[in-house]
C-alpha positions as CSV (number, residue, x, y, z in Angstrom):
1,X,-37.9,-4.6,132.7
2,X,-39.6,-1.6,131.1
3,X,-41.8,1.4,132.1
4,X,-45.9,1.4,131.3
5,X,-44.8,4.5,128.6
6,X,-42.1,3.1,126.9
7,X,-43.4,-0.3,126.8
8,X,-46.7,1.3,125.7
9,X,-44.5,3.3,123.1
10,X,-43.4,0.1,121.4
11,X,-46.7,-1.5,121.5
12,X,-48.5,1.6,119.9
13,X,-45.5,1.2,116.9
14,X,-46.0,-2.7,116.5
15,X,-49.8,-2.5,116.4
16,X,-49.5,0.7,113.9
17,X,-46.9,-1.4,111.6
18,X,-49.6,-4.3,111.3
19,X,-52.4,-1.9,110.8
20,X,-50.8,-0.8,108.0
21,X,-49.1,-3.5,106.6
22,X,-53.1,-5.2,106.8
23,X,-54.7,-2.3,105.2
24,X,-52.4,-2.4,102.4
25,X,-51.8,-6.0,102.0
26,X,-56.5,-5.8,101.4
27,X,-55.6,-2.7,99.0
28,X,-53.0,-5.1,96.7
29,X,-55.5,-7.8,96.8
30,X,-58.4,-5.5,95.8
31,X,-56.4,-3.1,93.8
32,X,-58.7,-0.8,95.7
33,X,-57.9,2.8,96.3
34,X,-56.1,4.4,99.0
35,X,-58.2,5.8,101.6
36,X,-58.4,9.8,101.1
37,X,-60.0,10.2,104.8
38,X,-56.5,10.9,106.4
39,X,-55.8,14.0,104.0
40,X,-59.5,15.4,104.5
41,X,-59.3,15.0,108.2
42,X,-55.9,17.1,108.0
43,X,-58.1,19.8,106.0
44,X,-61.1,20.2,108.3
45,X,-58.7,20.5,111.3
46,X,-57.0,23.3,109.5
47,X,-60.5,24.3,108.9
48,X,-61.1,24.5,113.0
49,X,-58.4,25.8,113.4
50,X,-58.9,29.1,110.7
51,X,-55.6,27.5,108.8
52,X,-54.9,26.2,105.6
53,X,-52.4,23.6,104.9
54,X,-49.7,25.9,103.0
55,X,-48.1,25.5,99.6
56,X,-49.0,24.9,96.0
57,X,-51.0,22.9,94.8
58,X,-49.1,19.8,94.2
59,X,-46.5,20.7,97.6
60,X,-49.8,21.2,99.8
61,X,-50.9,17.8,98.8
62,X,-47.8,15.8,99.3
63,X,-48.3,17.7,102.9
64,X,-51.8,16.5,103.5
65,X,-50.6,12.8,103.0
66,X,-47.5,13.5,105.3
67,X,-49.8,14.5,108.1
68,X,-52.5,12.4,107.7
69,X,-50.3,9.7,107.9
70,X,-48.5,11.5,110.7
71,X,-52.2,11.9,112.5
72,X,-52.4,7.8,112.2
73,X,-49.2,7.0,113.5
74,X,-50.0,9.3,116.5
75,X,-53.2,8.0,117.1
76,X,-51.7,4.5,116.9
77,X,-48.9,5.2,119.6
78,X,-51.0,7.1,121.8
79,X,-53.5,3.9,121.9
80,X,-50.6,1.9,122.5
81,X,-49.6,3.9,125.8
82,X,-53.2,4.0,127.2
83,X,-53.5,0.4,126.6
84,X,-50.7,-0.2,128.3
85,X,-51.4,1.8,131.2
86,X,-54.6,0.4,132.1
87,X,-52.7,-2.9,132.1
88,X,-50.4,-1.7,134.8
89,X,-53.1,0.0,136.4
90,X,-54.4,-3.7,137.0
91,X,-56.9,-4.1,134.3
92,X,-55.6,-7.5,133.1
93,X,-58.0,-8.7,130.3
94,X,-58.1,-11.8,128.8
95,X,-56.0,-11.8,125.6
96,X,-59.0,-11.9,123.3
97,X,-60.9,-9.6,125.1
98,X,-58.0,-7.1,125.1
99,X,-57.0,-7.1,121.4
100,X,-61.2,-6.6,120.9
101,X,-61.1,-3.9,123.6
102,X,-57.5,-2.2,122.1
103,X,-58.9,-2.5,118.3
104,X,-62.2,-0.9,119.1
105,X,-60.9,1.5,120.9
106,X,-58.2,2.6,118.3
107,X,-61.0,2.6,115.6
108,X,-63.1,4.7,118.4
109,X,-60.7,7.1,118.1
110,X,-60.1,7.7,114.9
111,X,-64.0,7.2,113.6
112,X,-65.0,9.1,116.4
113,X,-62.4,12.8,115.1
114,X,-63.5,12.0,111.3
115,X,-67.5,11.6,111.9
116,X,-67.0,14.7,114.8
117,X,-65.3,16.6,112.0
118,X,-67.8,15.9,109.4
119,X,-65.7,14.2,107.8
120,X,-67.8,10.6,107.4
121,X,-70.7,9.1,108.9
122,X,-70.3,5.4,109.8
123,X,-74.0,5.0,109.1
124,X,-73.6,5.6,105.4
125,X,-70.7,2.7,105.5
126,X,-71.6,-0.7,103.5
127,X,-70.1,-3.5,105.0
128,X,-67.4,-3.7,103.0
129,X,-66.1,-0.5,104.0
130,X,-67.1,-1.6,107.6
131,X,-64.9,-5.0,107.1
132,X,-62.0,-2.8,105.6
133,X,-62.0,-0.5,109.1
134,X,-62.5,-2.9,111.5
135,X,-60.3,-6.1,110.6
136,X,-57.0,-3.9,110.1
137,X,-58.0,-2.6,113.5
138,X,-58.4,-5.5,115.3
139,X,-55.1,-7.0,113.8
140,X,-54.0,-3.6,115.5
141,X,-55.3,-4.4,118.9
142,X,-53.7,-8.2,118.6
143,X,-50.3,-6.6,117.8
144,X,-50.7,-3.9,120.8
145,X,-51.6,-6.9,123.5
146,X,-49.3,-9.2,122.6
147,X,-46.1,-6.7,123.0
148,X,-48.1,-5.8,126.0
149,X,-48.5,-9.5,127.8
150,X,-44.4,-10.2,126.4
151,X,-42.8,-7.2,128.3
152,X,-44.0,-6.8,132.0
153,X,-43.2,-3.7,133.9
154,X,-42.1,-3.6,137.4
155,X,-45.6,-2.7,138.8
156,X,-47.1,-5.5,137.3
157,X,-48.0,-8.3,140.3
158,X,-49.8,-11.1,140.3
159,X,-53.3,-10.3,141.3
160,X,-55.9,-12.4,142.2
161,X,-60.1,-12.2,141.4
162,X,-61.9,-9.3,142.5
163,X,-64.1,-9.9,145.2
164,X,-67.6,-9.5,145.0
165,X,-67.5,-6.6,148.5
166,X,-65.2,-4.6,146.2
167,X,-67.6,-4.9,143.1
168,X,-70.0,-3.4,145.2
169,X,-68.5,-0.7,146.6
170,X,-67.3,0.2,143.2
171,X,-70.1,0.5,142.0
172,X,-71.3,2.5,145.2
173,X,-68.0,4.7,144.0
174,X,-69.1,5.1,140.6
175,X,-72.8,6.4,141.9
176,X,-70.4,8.8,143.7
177,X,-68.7,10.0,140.8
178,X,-72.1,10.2,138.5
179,X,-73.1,13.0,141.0
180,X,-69.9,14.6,142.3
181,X,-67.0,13.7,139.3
182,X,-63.9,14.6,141.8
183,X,-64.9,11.9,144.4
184,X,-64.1,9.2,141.8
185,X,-60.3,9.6,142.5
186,X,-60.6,12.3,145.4
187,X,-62.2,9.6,147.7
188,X,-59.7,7.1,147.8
189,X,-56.9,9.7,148.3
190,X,-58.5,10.7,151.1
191,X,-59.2,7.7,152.9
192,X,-55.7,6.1,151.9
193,X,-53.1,5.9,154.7
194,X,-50.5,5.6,151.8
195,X,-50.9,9.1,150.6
196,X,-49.2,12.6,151.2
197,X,-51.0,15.4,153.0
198,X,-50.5,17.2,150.1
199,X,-52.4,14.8,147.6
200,X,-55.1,14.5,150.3
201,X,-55.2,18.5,150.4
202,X,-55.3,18.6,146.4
203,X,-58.0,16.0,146.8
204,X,-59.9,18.0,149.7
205,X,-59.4,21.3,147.0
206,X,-60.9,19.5,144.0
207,X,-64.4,18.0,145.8
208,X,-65.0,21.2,147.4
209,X,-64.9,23.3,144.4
210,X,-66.9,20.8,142.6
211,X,-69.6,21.3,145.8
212,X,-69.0,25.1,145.4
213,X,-70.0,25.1,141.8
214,X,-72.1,22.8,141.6
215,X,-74.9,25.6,143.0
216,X,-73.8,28.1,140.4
217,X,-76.4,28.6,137.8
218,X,-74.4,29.0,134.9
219,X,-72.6,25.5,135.7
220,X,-73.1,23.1,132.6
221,X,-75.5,20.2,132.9
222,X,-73.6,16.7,134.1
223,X,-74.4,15.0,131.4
224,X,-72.9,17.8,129.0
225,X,-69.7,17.3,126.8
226,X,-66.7,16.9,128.6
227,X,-68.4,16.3,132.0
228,X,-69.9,12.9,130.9
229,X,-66.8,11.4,130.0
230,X,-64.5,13.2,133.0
231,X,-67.4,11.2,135.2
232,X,-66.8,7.6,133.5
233,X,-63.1,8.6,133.4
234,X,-62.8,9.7,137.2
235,X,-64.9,6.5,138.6
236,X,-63.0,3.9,136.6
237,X,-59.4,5.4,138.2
238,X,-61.3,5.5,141.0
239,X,-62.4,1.3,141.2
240,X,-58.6,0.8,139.6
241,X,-57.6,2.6,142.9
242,X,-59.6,0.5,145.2
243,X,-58.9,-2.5,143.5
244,X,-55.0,-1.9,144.0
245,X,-55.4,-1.7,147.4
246,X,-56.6,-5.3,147.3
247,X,-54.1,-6.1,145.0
248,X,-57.4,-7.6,142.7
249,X,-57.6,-7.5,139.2
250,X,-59.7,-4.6,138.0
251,X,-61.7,-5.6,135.5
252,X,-65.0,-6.3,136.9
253,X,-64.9,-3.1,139.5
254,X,-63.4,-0.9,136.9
255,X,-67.0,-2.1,134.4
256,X,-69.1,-1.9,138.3
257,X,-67.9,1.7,138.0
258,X,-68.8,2.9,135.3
259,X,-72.1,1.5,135.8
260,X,-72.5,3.4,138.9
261,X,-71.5,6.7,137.5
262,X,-73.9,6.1,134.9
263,X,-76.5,5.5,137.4
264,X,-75.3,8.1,139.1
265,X,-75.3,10.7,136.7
266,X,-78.5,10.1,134.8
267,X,-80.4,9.4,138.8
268,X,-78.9,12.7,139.9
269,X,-80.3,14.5,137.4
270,X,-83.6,12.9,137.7
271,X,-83.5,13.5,141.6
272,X,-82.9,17.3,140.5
273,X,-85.9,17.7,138.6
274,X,-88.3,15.7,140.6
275,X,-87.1,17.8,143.8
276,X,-86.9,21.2,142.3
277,X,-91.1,21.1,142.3
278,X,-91.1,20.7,146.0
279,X,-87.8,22.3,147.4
280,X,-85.3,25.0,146.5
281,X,-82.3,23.7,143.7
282,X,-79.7,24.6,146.3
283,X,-81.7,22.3,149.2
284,X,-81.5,19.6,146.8
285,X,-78.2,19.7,145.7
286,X,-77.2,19.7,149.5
287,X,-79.1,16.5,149.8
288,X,-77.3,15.3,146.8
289,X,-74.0,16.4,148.1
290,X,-74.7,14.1,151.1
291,X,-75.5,11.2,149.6
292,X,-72.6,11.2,146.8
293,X,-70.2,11.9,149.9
294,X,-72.1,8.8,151.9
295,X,-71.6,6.5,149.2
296,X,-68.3,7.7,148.8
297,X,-67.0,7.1,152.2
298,X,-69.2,3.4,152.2
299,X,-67.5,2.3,149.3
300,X,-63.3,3.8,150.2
301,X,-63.1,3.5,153.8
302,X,-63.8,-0.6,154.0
303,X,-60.8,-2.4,153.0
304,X,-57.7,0.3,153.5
305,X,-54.3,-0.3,153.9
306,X,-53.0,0.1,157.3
307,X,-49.2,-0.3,158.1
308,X,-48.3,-3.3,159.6
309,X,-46.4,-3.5,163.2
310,X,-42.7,-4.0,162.9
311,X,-41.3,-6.2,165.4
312,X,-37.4,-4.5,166.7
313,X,-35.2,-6.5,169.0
314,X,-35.3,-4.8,172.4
């Protein structure tokens, strides 16, 4: 038996080897060129960064491939680990759907740093160039599940269907979350019997600071890069939590989740502007405090572990 990491590790490096060995297997069929996206990428990171990549002329280009291809195999492994995570986690998809999920989501991540660079737009793509992304990719994402789903890791129990009381209250967690971020995962700490007073303290620390400045007025808007995604993050660890409690697999309250913290997010900030023509910002970000922390405690306090009696001779 293995780790989540290392098994993750060795997942990211299968499904990186048959990326590759697909892309290049289409370029000897097509004769087509190499890809030059890697080596511009490197540049307009250097760029971001005020660097250049050093060397002459010919050395500085032999370094652009080295680190673009360097950039892929990262990418590749660090896909690998996530996936892999989220597996242990207890988000056990189907094995179709989780070579789609792993593909897209390694081609998410790599499409997503070259269009955010300027380096490419998808929308300018013909399909062809589509088709050359997205097949080596989801030969990628077959690769990664299958190593996943061969090597098991200690943590990994059978676990039965989710119940349809803890969709729900994910998705009451994940409304939660879209207004107050920390209660995605501060909520279940804090209503677990299982955990330290020191994790329930940290917890405690993170929600009231979140409640603190959320009244400032220089505090970003929710829906604001990197708030959004810390909210979808913090309410899908958050229905993974619950649904390990219930030893239930956490597909479908990990998806209620981040439906909630959509709703969440998007209805909190409609609630803010339709208030802040009758009452005070502050009054209504009380108001909003106390129903995030409502829904929070509806949705973590139902179903908790509790220690079972041990029975001692007398």
């Amino acid at each position: 038996m293995t780790g989540s990491f290392t098994r993750g590790l060795a997942a990211g490096a299968a499904g990186t080897t048959v990326l590759n060995a697909v892309t290049y297997l289409d370029m000897a069929v097509r004769g087509r060129d190499a890809s030059s996206t890697p080596e511009q990428t490197i540049d307009a990171l250097a760029d971001v960064a005020g660097q250049k990549v050093p060397g002459k002329k010919g050395e500085r280009d032999n370094r652009r491939t080295a680190l673009g291809a360097l950039s892929g195999i990262a990418n590749g492994v660090a896909v690998g680990v996530l996936a892999s995570v989220v597996r242990t986690a207890g988000v056990r998809l189907p094995t179709s759907v989780g070579a789609l999920a792993t593909g897209a989501a390694a081609m998410a991540l790599t499409d997503g740093t070259t269009t955010a660079l300027g380096v490419s737009d998808p929308r300018d793509w013909s399909s062809k160039d589509w088709i050359s992304d997205a097949v080596p990719h989801l030969a990628y994402g077959a690769a990664v599940q299958a190593v996943i789903e061969a090597i098991p890791t200690p943590a990994e129990k059978p676990r039965r269907k989710a119940s349809g009381g803890l969709t729900v209250r994910s998705l009451l967690l994940g409304a939660a979350t879209g207004a107050r971020s920390s209660l995605g995962l501060a909520a279940p700490t804090l209503t677990s019997p299982d955990r330290g007073a020191v994790s329930k303290l940290g917890a405690l620390g993170a929600v009231g600071a979140e409640l603190y400045g959320d009244k400032l007025e220089n505090t970003p808007a929710r829906t604001d890069t990197p708030g959004l995604p810390l909210r979808f993050a913090s309410a899908a660890g958050g229905a993974a939590a619950l649904s390990t409690r219930e030893n239930a697999n956490a597909v479908v309250p990990v998806l209620a989740g981040l439906l909630g913290a959509g709703a969440g997010s998007w209805g909190g900030i409609g609630w803010r502007r339709w208030a802040a023509k009758r009452v005070p910002d502050w009054q209504a970000a009380l108001i909003e405090d106390g129903v995030a922390v409502a829904l929070a405690l509806a949705a973590t306090l139902p179903g908790r572990k509790r220690p079972r009696p041990v029975l001692t001779p007398v």
